[in-house]
C-alpha positions, -999 to 999 in steps of 0.1 A, spaced: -87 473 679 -110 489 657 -103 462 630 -108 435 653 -146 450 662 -151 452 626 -137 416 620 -160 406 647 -188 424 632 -188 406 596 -182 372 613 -220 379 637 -235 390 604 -222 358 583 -235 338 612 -268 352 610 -270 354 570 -262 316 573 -286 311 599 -315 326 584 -306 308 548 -342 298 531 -338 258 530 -344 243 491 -381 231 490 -378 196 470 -402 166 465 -392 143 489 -370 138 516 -363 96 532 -344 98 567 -342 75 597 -330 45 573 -303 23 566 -289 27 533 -273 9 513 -260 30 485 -234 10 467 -214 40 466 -178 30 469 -171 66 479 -198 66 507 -215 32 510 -238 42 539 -263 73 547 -294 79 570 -308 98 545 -309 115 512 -331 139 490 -347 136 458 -364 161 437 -376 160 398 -364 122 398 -333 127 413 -316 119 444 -295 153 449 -278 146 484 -273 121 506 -259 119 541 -271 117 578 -304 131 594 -291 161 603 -275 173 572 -298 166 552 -327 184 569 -302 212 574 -306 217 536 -337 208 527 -375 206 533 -406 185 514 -441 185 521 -431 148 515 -411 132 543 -405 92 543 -396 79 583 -380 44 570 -381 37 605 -347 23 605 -352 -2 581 -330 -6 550 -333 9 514 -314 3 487 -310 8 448 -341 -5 429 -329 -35 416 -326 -45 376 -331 -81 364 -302 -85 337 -322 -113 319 -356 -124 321 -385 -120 299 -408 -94 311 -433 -95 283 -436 -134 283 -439 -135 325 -473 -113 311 -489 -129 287 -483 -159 313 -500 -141 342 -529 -150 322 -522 -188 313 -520 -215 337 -485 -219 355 -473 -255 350 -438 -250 375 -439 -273 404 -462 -303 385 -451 -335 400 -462 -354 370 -480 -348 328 -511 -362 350 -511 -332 371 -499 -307 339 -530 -321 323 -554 -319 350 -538 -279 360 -549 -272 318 -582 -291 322 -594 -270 348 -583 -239 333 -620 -226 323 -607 -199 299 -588 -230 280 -622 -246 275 -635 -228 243 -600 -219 235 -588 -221 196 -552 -229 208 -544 -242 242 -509 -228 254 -489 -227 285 -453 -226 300 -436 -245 329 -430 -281 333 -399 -299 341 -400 -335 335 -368 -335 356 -393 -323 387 -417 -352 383 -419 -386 396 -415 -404 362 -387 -380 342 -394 -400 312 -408 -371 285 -443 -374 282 -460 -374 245 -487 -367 225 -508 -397 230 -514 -382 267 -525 -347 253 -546 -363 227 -566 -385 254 -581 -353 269 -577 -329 241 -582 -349 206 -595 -314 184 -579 -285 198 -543 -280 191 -518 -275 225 -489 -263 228 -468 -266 261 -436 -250 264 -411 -266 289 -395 -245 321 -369 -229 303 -391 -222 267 -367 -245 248 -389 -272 243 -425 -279 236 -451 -310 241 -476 -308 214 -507 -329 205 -511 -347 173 -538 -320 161 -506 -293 165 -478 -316 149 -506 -319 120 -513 -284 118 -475 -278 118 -470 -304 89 -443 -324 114 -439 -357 104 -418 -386 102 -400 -373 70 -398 -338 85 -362 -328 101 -358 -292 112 -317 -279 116 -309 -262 147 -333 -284 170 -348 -323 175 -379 -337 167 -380 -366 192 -392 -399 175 -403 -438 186 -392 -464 174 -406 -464 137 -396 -426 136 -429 -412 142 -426 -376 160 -433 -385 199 -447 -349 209 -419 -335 219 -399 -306 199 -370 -290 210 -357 -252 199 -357 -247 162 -387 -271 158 -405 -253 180 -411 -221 158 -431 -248 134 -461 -252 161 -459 -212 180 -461 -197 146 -494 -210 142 -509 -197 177 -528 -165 173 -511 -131 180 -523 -116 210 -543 -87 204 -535 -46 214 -551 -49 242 -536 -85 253 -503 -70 250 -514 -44 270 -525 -58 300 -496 -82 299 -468 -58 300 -488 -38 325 -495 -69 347 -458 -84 345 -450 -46 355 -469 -45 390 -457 -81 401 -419 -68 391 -428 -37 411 -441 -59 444 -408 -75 439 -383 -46 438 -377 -42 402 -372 -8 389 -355 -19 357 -357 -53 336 -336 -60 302 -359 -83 281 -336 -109 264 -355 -108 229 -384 -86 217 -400 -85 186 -406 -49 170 -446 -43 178 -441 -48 214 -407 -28 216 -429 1 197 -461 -8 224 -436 -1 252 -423 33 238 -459 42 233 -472 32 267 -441 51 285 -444 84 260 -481 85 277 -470 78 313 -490 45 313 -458 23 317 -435 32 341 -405 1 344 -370 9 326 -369 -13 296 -336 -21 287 -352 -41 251 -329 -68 234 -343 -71 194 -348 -106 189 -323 -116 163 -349 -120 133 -355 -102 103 -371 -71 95 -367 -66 130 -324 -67 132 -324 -42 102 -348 -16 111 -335 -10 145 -298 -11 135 -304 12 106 -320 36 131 -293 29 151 -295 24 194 -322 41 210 -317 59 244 -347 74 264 -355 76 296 -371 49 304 -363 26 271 -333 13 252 -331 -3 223 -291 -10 211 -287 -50 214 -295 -78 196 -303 -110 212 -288 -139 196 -296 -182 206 -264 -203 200 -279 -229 213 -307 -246 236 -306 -252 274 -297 -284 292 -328 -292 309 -343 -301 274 -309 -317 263 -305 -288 236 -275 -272 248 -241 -276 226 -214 -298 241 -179 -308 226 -185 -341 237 -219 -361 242 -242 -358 273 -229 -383 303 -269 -396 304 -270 -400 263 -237 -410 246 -251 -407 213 -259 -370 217 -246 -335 214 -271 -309 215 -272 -284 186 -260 -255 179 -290 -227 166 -272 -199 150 -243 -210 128 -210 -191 137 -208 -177 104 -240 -160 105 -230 -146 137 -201 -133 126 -218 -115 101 -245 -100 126 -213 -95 148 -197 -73 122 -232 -57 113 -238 -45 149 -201 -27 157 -209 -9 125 -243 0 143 -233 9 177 -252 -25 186 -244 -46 218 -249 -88 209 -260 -101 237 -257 -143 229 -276 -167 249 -246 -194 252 -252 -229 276 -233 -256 263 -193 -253 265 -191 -262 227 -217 -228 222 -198 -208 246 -165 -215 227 -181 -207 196 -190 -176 204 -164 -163 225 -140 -170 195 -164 -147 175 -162 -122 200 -124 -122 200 -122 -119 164 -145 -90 162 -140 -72 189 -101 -76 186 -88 -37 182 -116 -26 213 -106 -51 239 -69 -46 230 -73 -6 242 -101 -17 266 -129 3 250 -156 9 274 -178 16 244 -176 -18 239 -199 -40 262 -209 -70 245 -226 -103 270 -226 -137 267 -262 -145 284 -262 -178 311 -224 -187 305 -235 -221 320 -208 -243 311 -175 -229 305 -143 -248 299 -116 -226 326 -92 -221 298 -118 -201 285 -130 -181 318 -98 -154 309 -116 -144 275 -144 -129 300 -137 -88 310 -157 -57 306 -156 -60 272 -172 -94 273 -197 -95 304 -206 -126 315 -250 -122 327 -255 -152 343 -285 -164 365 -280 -176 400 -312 -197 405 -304 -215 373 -277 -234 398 -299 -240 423 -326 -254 401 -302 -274 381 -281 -291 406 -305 -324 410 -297 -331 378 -270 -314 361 -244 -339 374 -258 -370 353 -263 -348 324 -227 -332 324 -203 -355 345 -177 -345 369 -152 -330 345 -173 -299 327 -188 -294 360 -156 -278 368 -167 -252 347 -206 -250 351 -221 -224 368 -186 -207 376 -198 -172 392 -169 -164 411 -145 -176 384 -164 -155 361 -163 -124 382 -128 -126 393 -115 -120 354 -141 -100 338 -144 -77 372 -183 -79 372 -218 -99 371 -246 -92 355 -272 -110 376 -305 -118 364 -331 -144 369 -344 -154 330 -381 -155 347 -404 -164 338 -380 -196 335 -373 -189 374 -391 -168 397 -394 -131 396 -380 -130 434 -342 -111 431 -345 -122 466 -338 -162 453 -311 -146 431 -294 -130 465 -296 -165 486 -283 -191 455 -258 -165 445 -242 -163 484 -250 -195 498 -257 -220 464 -287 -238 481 -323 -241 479 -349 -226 497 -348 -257 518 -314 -249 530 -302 -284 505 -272 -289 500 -256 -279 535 -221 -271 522 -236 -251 491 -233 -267 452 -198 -262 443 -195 -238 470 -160 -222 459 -179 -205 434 -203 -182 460 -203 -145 457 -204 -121 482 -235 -106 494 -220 -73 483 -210 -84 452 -243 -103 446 -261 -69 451 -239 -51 431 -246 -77 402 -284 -70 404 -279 -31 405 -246 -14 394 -234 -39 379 -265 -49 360 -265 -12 349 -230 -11 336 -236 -38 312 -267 -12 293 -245 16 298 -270 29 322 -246 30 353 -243 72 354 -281 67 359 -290 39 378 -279 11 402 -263 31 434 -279 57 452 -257 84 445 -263 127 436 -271 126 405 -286 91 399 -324 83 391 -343 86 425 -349 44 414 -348 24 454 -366 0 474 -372 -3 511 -369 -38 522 -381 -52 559 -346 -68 566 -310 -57 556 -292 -81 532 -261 -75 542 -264 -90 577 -295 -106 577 -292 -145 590 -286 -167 559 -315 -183 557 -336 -154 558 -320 -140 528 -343 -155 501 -372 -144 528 -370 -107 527 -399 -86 515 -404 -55 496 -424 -27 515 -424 0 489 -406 4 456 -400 37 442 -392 51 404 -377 86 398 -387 94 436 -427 87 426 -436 55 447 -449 27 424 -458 -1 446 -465 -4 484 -471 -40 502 -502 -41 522 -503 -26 556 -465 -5 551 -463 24 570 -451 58 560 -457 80 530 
């Protein structure tokens, strides 16, 4: 009996001990929500804490303010959170120095491209005119436009227009002169479009390209600055906590480091070196660089050019020009030099592939090299073949985690006016493949290549599920056997996105030990109606648990 009292006894006291347990004081605690972690092992929660960065529980209300207690409490008010999301391709310091350029995307016609550049008042004392965005397949006439029509308005200051997708330019005479483009002139790894008599039209495409841009003035300190800050907040109002730039030269890889190491820069730079020298051999004699907020360990290679501008490599000629093939940029022999360079460096290649004859190319490069690592499925190994547009499906099995396919969703959406005429029926079977793609390699890296697209992952969601427009066109969905899941899709933006940096023990679920990187969104993708996907709206976005952006009139903290 006496036992039993004393028994009894310890039992009250543990009780009370337990009871009157000090709850951990951390930074902030989000309840009332509806989260999406992406946790396979727990894939929902009410709510979870984060202190110094990181989310260290997660769970329902009640447990977790059982544990803990903030001076910081977010009410999500039942609306949904989920990982910050993380753009696998786009080019973040480009979509800045283009915040402060006119935007030519969604000109009808080169009338209203040259009226949109008229009226720019910066461009009127300008010593180089440049911009980025139009499409001749969006206008009216798709015939390419030429110089004569720049020259008409702008006779002594040189101009420089990069097409949508950057692959192509329409120059002015005073630029083709200051370039020393001519009739004799022929540039490998590109076209200089001619008339008749072979004179240069005013329209370059890829490796011609370089001639012209060379020549525009570098942007100065504190251009660079304000562009990667800008591009920064209009990622932030869009739910970006992380963005891998898909070619960066070495002064604005070092201007990021520096801008982060002072807190002035907060987005997670995942930062491809553009494959040009010095650049390629200083960073892979250093070897890959891993902060925090920065990483440095790819290169970014071009095999070829994209098939709005007719520069992507096919094994046969374009269905809409018999007599042409494309071009392939880097030879295959200099990539499998750079190939071999960078497993000796610990460096990813990340290879920017369109055509099926480029894709081809390079996958057979990749299977040579990487050989002994995919044959013992060495996660260490993570190399990317970036758009994977047009892949023959003999070729989708050379695709695993060892060769990731990053593709962009809105690419199919933006293409599918067009892409039919340009490819014909037969290598449309393997165009824009996603869910070919991810049932062998296991996973998507999804991205949107803006400022070629929009910045909205939102857009990436909707063509990704549904393969449509924003109009709801076509009503079946383009190809539509080759949708993703929603799930899937937002595992592509997050996780998966994350796996293909080796940043997936950080980032992309929200999960203890993770960076405290989420979003709160005003409807839940998962279950929203379809056509509200490509709708849905940020309300807040947060980094390491500090709160970097916050649409006007949100609620809470």
């Amino acid at each position: 009996m006496a036992m039993m009292v004393r028994l009894l006894g310890i039992f009250i006291l543990s009780l009370l001990v337990l009871g009157c347990q000090k709850k951990q004081e951390i930074d902030l605690i989000v309840f009332n929500a509806q989260v999406i972690t992406l946790d396979d092992a727990g894939p929902e929660a009410q709510a979870f804490a984060v202190h110094h960065g990181k989310i260290i529980f997660t769970g329902t209300n009640a447990q977790v303010f059982d544990r803990f207690e903030s001076q910081n409490n977010l009410d999500a008010q039942a609306k949904t959170i989920m990982p910050g999301i993380i753009d696998a391709h786009a080019h973040f310091y480009q979509l800045g120095l283009g915040l402060q350029e006119v935007d030519l995307r969604g000109t009808t016609s080169k009338e209203e491209v040259i009226k949109r550049i008229s009226d720019f008042v910066p461009y009127q004392n300008a010593e180089f005119i440049v911009a980025r965005g139009w499409d001749q397949n969006d206008w009216v006439d798709q015939s390419y436009p030429t110089k004569e029509d720049l020259d008409a308005v702008f006779p002594e200051v040189p101009v420089a227009l990069q097409r949508v997708d950057g692959h192509a330019l329409w120059v002015n005479s005073k630029a083709l002169a200051m370039a020393g483009i001519d009739r004799s002139v022929s540039v490998a790894g590109g076209m200089i479009m001619g008339d008749d008599w072979g004179n240069p039209t005013g329209i370059l495409v890829d490796a011609p390209c370089d001639r012209v841009l060379e020549l525009v003035p570098e942007p100065t300190l504190e251009i660079s600055t304000q562009a990667l800050k800008s591009a920064e907040q209009y990622c932030f109002s869009m739910g970006l906590t992380g963005v891998h730039d898909a070619g960066l030269r070495r002064p604005i890889i070092e201007l990021i480091d520096s801008l982060q190491e002072t807190g002035a820069f907060k987005m997670k730079i995942d930062a491809m070196v553009s494959n040009i020298e010095p650049d390629v051999s200083y960073f892979m004699d250093k070897g890959p660089t891993v902060k925090h907020r920065l990483r440095v360990g790819a290169i970014k290679v071009y095999a070829d050019g994209a098939l709005g501008s007719s520069g992507a490599a096919l094994r046969a000629p374009y269905s809409d020009d018999p007599e042409h093939f494309g071009a392939i940029i880097t030879p295959m022999d200099e990539l499998e030099v750079l190939a071999n360079r960078a497993i000796q460096a610990g460096f990813q290649v990340n290879t920017h592939a369109i055509g099926d004859s480029a894709n081809v190319a390079v996958l057979r490069v990749y299977q040579k090299t990487l050989a002994p690592f995919i044959a013992t499925q060495d996660e260490n190994i993570r190399w990317r073949i970036e758009h994977a547009q047009v892949v023959p499906p003999d070729y989708f099995k050379v695709f695993s985690k060892n060769i990731i396919p990053s593709v962009q969703p809105t690419h199919a959406t933006s293409d599918m006016y067009w892409v039919h005429e340009r490819l014909g029926s037969d290598r449309m079977k393997g165009a824009y493949a996603y869910n070919s793609l991810l049932t062998q390699a296991g996973m998507l890296a999804l991205g949107t290549d803006f400022p070629v697209e929009f910045v909205n992952p939102m857009f990436t969601l909707s063509s990704a599920v549904y393969r449509r427009d924003r109009s709801g066109y076509p009503e079946s969905g383009f190809y539509p056997d080759e949708a993703i899941t929603r799930e899937q899709a937002l595992k592509g933006m997050t996780l998966w996105a994350a796996y293909a940096n080796f940043s997936e023990d950080q980032r992309g679920s929200i999960k203890p030990g993770k960076d405290a990187d989420f979003i709160l969104l005003d409807q839940n993708p998962l279950t929203c109606p379809a056509e509200e996907l490509s709708e849905i709206k940020v309300l807040k976005t947060f980094i390491d648990g500090e709160k970097v952006y916050e649409s006007e009139g949100s609620f809470g903290l």
